[in-house]
FITORDREN-306672 format. One record per atom (N, C-alpha, C, O): y, x, z; residue in one letter. Coordinates in steps of 0.1 Angstrom, whole numbers, plus 5000, padded with zeros to 4 digits. Atoms other than C-alpha are relative to their C-alpha. Layout:
# FITORDREN-306672
YXZa/...
This chain:
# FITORDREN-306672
499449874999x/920634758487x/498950104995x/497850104999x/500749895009x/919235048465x/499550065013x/499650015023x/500349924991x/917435348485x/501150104998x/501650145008x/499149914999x/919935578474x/501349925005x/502250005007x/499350034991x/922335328491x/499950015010x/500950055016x/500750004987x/920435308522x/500350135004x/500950145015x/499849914996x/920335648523x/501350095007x/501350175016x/499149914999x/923635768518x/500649935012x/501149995021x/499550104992x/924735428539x/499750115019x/500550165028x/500349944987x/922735598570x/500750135004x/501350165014x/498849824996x/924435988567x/501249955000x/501950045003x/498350025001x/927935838565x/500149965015x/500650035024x/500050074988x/927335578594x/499650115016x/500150105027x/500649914985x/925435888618x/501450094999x/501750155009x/499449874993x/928036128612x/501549955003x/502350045008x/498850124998x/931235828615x/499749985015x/500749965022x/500250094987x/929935708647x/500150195009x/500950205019x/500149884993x/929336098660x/502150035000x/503050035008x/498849975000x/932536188649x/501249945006x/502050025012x/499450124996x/934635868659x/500050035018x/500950045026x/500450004982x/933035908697x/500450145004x/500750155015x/499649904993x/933836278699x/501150005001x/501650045012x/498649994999x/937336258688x/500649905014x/501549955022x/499750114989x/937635918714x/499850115010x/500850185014x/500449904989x/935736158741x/501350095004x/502050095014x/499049834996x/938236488737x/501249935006x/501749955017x/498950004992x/941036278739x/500449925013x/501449945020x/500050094986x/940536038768x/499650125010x/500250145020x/500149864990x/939236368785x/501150085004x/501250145014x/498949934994x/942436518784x/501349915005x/502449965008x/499150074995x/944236188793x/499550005017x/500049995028x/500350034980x/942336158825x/500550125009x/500550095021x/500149884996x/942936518835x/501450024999x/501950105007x/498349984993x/946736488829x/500249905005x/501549905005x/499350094995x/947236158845x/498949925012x/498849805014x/501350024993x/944036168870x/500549905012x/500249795015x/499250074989x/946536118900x/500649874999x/500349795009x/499750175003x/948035768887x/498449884996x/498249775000x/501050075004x/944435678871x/499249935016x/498849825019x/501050064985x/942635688909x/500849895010x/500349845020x/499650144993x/944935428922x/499649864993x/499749754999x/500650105006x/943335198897x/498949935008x/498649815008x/501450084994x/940235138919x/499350125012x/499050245010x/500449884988x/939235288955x/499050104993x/499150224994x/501049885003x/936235438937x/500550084992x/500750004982x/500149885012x/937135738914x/499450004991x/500049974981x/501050045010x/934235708894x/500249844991x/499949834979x/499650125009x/935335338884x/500949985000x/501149894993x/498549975011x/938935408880x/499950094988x/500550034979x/500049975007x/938335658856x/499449934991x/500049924980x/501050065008x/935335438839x/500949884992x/500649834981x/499450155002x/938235108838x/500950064990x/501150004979x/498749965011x/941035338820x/499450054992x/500150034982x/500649975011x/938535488796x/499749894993x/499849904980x/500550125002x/937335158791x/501149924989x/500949874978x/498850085009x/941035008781x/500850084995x/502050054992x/499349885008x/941935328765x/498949994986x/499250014974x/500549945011x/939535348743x/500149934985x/500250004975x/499650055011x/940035098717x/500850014993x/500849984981x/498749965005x/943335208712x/499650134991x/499850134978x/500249855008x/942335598704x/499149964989x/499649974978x/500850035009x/939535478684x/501049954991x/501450024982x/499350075012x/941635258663x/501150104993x/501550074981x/499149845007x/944135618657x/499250054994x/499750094984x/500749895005x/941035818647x/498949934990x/498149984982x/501250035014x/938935558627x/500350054985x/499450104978x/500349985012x/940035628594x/500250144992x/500150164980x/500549865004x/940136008597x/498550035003x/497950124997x/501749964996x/936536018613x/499449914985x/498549984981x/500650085011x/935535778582x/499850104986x/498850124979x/499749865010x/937036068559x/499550085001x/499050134991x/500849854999x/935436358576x/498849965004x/498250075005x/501450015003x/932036208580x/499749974986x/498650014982x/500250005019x/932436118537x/499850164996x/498950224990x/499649865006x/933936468533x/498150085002x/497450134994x/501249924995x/930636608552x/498949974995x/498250074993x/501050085004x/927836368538x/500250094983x/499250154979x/499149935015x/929636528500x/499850145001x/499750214992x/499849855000x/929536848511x/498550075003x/498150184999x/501549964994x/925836858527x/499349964987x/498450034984x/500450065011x/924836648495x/499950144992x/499050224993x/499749855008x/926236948472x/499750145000x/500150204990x/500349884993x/925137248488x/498549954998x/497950034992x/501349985002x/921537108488x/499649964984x/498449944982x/499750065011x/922136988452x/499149874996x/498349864986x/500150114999x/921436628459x/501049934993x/500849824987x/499250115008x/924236498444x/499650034985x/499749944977x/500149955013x/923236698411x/498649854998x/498649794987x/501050055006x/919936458414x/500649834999x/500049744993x/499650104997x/921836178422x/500349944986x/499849844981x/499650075016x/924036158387x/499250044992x/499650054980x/501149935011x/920936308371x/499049804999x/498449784988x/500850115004x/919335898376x/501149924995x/500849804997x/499350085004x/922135758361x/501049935005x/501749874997x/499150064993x/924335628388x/501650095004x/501950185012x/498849945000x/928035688379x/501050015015x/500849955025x/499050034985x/930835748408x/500249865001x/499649815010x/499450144999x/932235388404x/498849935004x/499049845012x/501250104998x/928535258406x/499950015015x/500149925024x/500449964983x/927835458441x/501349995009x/501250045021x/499850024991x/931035348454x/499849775003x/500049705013x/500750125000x/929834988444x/498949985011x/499049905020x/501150024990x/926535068462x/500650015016x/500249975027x/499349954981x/929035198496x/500749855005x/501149825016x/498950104994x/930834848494x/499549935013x/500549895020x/500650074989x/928834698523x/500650115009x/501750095013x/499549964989x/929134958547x/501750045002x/502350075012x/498449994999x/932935008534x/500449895006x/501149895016x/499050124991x/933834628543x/499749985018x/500449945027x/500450014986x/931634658575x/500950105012x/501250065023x/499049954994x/933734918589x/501749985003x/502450015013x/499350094999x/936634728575x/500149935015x/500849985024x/500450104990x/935534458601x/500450085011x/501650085016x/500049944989x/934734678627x/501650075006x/501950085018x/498449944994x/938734828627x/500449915001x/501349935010x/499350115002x/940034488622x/500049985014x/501049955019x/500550094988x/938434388654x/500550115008x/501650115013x/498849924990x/939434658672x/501949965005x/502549925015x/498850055000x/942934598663x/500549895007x/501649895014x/499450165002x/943134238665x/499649925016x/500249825020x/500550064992x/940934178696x/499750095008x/499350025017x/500749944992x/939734448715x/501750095009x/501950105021x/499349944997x/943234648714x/500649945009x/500749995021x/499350124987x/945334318731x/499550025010x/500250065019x/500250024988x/943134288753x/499850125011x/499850095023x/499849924984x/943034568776x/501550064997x/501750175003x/498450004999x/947034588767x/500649985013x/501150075019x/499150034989x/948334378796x/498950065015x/499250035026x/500449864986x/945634658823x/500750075000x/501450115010x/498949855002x/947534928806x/501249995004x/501750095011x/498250094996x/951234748812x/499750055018x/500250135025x/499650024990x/950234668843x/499950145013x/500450175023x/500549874990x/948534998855x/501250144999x/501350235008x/498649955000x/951635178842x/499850164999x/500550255003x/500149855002x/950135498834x/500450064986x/500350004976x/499649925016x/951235738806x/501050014999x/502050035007x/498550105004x/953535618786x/500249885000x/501149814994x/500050144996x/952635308798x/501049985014x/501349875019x/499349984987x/954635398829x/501749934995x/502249845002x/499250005005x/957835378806x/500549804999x/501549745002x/500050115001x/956835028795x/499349915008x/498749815004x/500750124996x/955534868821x/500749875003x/502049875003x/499150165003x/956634478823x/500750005017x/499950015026x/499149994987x/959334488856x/500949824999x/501649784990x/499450104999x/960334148869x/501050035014x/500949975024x/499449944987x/962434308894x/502149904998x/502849894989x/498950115001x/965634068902x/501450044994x/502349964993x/498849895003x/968434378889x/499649964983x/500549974975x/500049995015x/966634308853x/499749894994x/498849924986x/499750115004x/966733968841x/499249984985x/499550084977x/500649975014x/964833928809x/500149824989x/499649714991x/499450075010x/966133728780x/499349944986x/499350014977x/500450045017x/964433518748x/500949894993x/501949834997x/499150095001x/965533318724x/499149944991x/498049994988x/501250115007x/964033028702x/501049964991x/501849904997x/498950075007x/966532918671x/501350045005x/501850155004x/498349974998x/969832858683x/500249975019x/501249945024x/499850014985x/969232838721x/499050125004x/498150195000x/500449844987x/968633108749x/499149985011x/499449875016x/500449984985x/966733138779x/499950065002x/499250154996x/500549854991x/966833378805x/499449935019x/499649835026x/500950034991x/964433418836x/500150095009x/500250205003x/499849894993x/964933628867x/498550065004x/498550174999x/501250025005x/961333638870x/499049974996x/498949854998x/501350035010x/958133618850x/498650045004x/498450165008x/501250004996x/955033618858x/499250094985x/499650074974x/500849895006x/952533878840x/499749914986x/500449934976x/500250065010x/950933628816x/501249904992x/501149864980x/499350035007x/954133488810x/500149815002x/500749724998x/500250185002x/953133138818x/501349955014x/501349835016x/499750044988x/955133088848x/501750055004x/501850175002x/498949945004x/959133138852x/500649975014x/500049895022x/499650024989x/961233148882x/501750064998x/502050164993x/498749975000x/965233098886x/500450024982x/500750134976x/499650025014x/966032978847x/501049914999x/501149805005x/499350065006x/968732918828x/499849974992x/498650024990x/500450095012x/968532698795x/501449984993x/502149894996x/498850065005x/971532768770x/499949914988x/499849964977x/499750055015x/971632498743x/501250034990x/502450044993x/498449955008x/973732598713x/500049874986x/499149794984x/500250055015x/974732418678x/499850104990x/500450214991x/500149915009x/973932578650x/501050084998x/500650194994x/499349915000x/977132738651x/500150115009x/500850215007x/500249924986x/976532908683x/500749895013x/500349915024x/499150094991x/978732648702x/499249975011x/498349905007x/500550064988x/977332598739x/499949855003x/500849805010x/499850144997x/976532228741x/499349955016x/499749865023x/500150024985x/974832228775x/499550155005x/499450265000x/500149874988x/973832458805x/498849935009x/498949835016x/500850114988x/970632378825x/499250095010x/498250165006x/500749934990x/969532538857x/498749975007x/498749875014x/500950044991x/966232548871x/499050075009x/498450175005x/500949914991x/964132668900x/498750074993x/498450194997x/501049955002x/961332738884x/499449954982x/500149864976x/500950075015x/959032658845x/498750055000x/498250155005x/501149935002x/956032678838x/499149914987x/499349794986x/500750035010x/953632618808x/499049884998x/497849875003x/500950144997x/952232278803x/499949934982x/500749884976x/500250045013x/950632208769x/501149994989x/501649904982x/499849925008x/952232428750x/502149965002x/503049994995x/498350034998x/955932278765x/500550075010x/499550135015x/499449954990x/958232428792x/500149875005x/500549774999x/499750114993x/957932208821x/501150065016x/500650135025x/499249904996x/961332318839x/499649905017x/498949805014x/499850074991x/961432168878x/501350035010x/501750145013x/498750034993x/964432058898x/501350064993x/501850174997x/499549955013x/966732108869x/501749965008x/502049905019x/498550054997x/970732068871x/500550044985x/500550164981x/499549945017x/972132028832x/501749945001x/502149835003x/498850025007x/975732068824x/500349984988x/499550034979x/500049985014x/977431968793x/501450044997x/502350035005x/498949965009x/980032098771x/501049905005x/501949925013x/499050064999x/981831768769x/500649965008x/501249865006x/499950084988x/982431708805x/499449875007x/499949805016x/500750094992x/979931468813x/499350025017x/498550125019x/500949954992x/978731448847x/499050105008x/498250104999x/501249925006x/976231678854x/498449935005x/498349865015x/501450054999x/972431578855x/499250055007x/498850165003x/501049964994x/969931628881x/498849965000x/498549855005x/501650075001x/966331578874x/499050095007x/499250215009x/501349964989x/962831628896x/499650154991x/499650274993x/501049925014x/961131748861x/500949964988x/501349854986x/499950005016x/962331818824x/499250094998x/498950195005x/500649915008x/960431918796x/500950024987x/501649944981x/499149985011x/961932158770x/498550044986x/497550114985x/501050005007x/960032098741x/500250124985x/499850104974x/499749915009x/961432428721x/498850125003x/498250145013x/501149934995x/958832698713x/500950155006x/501950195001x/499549904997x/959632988734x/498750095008x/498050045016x/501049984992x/957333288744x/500650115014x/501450195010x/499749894992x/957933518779x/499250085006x/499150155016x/501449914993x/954833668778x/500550164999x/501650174993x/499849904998x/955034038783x/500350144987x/500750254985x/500049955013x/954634078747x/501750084994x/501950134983x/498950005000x/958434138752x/500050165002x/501150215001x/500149854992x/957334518764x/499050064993x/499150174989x/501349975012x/954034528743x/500650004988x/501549934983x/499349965010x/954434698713x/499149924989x/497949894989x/500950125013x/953434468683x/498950074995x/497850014997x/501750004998x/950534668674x/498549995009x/497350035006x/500649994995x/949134588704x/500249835006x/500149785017x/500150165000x/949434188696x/499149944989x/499249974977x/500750045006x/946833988685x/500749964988x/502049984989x/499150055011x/947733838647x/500649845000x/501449784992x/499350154999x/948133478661x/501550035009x/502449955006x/498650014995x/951233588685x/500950104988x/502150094987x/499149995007x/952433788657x/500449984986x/501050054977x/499750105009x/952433508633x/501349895006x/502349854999x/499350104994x/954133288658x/501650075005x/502750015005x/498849964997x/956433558670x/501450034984x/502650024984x/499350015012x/957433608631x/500349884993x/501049884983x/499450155002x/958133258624x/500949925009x/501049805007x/499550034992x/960133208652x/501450165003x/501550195015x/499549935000x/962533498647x/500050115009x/500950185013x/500049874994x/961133738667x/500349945018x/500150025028x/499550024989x/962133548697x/501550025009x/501949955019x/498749945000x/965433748700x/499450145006x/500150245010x/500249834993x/963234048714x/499750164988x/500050274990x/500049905007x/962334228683x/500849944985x/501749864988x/499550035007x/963534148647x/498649904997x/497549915004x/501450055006x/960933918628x/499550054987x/498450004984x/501149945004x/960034158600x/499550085012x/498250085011x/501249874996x/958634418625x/498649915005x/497649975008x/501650064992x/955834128637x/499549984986x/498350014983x/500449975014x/955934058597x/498950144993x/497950144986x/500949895006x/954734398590x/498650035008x/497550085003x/501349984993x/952234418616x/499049934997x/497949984995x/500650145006x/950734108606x/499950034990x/499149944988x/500749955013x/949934238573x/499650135002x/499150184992x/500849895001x/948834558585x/498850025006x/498250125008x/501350024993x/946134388603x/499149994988x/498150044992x/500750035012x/944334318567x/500250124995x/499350134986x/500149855006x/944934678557x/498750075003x/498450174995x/501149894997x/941534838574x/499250014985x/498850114979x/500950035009x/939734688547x/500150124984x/499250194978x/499749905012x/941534888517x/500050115004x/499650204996x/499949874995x/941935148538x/498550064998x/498450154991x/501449944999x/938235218542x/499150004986x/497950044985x/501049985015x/937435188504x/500950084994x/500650154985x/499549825007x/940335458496x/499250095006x/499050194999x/500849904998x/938335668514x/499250044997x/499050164994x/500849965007x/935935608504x/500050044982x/499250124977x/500249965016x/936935618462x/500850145002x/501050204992x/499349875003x/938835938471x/498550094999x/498050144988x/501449935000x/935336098485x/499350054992x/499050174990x/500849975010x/933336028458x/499950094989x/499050164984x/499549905014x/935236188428x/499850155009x/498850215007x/499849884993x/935936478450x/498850054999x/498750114989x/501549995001x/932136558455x/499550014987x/498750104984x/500449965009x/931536498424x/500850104990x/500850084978x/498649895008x/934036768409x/498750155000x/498350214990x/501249924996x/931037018428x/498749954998x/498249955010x/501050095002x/928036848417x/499050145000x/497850145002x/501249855000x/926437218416x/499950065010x/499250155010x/500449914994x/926737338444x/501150105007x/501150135019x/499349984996x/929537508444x/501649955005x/502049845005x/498850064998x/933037528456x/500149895019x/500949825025x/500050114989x/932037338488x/501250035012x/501449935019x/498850004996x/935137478507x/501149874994x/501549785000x/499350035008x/937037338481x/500249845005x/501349805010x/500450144995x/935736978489x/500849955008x/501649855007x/499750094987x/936636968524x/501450035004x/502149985013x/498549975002x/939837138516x/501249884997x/502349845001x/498850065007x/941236908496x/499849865004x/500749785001x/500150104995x/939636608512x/500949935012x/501349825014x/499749944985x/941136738548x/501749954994x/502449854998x/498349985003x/944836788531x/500349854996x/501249795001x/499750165007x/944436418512x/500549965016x/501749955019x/500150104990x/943536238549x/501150065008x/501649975015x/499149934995x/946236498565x/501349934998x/502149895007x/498650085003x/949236348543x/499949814999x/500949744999x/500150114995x/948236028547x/500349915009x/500749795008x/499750044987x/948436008583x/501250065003x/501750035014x/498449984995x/951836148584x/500849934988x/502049944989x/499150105008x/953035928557x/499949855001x/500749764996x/499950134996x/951835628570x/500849955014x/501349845016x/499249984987x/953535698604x/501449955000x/501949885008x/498449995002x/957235768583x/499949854992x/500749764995x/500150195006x/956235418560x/500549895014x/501549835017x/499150154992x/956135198590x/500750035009x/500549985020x/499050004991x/958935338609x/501249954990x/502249884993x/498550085008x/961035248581x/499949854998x/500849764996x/500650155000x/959134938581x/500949945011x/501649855010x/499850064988x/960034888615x/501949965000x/502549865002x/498949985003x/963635008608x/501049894992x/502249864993x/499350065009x/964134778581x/500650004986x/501249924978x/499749935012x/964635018555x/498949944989x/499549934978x/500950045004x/961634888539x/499449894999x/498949885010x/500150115002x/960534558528x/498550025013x/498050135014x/501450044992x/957134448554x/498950024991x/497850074993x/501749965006x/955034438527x/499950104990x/498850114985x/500049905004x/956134728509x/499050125011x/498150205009x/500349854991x/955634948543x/498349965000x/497650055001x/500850014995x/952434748549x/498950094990x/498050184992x/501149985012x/950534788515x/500250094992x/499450114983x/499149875007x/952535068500x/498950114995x/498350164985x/500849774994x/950835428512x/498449934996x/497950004988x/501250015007x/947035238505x/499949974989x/498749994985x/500350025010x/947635118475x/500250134989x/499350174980x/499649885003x/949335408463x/499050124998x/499050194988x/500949905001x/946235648474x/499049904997x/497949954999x/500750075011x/944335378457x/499850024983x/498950044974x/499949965015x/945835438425x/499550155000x/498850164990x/500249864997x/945235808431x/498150004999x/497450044990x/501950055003x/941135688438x/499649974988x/498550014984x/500250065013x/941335538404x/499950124987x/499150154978x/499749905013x/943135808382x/498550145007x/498150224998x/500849864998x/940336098400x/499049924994x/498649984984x/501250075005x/937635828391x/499950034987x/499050104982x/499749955011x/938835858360x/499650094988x/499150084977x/500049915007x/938836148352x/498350115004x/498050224999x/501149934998x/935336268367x/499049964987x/498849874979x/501450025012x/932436338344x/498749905005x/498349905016x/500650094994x/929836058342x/498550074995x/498450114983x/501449965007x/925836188337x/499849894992x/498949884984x/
């Protein structure tokens, strides 16, 4: 890595990490402060109820504000550049825009990473605290196995419903088992006290199966139903807040019958989005900055940087609702709106002057 990569690498990263943590800070400060009274039933202490919901809050907001804090610490590093006319010395050694966002590619895929993992690993997991702690709007969706709400999946062409479920999902109580034929036709009926998860099978106990054709009916200790079916909570969790292995499995398995299987389709490709995301930003940046290479205009900059990252985030919002909707192919909504202000990175590249 060049020194003028190093360099610019270090102002991007100091004022991303500043920015990133204050936006996180303000708004977890004003979650705790409207929802203080639900948070301190989290934990006798106060001080470590608040510390536990900040804790499994935070990866969430962070992963809302990474790739406008990415924007406005570029926009600012561009704008502090220009005003001291550093970028003037910059394309004065010869290094075109396309070169210096070449030299940015490391800390662009590293931040890549860094959202990915948020997303993919950090978000899930303090998911089923938030469910269970039921604050916010987590109140709305918290997972209820209450005996009035019966909760329903499905795998192919057969049903199961469960009067209760256990939090992780592994564990089932009072199940029915409808087998169908491909046509929908009921070919049996099987009741059982209880299921629970045994290498990767439903192992149902003290079963009673009816059949369509009037046979008998069957009582057994133990059956195993070897169809994939999942009842984890994910049924309440909103797919961006599912790792990309359940929402591979839940999109290859139609969804389960809980959501459709594009909406786990699109999410599942919008986990591999940080990556492009964080080098439009960066190819928007660069041109921009250099438009002012003297000095002036530095309003201008953070004007039009501000308005770019502004329609962005409200057009990726209305993309994957249509995504979600259906209106929109999965990988249209996923890859659409970055590729799109990609091509946009390209034609400013373009057209900037090279020293």
């Amino acid at each position: 890595m060049s020194i003028i990569a190093r360099f610019l690498t270090r102002m991007i990263l100091l004022r991303f990490v500043v920015i990133l943590l204050g936006l996180s800070a303000f708004v977890l400060t004003l979650e705790v402060v409207g929802f203080l009274t639900d948070i301190l039933h989290i934990n006798s202490n106060p001080l470590v109820a608040v510390l536990l919901y900040c804790a499994a809050r935070l990866p969430g907001v962070m992963t809302l504000f990474l790739p406008t804090s990415l924007l406005l610490a570029l926009l600012l590093v561009m704008t502090e550049l220009s005003y001291r006319n550093e970028l003037t010395a910059i394309w004065a050694t010869g290094v075109s825009p396309a070169r210096l966002i070449l030299k940015l590619l490391p800390m662009t895929l590293g931040i890549g990473l860094f959202h990915f993992v948020l997303m993919d690993r950090a978000v899930p997991y303090a998911a089923n605290a938030l469910h269970s702690w039921g604050i916010g709007d987590y109140a709305t969706r918290k997972f209820k196995t209450a005996e009035d709400e019966p909760i329903w999946v499905r795998s192919g062409n057969d049903i199961m419903r469960a009067l209760r479920v256990s939090a992780d999902g592994e564990s089932l109580q009072n199940v029915i088992l409808f087998k169908r034929e491909p046509g929908g036709q009921l070919t049996q009926e099987t009741f059982a006290e209880s299921a629970s998860q045994v290498a990767g099978q439903w192992q149902l106990e003290n079963t009673t199966t009816y059949f369509a054709t009037g046979e008998a009916p069957a009582h057994l200790k133990e059956l195993v139903y070897s169809g994939v079916m999942r009842f984890a909570n994910t049924q309440l969790v909103s797919p961006e807040e599912m790792p990309m292995r359940d929402l591979a499995t839940f999109a290859a398995n139609d969804g389960f019958g809980v959501r459709p299987a594009y909406v786990y389709d699109l999410w599942w490709q919008k986990r591999l989005t940080p990556f492009l995301v964080a080098l439009v930003m960066v190819s928007l940046c660069v041109p921009l900055g250099t438009a002012f290479r003297r000095g002036g205009g530095l309003g201008n900059i953070f004007v039009a940087g501000v308005a770019l990252g502004f329609v962005y985030f409200i057009a990726e919002g209305l993309i994957t609702t249509l995504g979600e909707t259906g209106t929109l192919s999965p990988l249209l909504a996923a890859w659409g709106l970055p590729l799109l202000f990609g091509a946009l990175a390209l034609a400013l590249l373009f057209r900037t002057d090279h020293v």
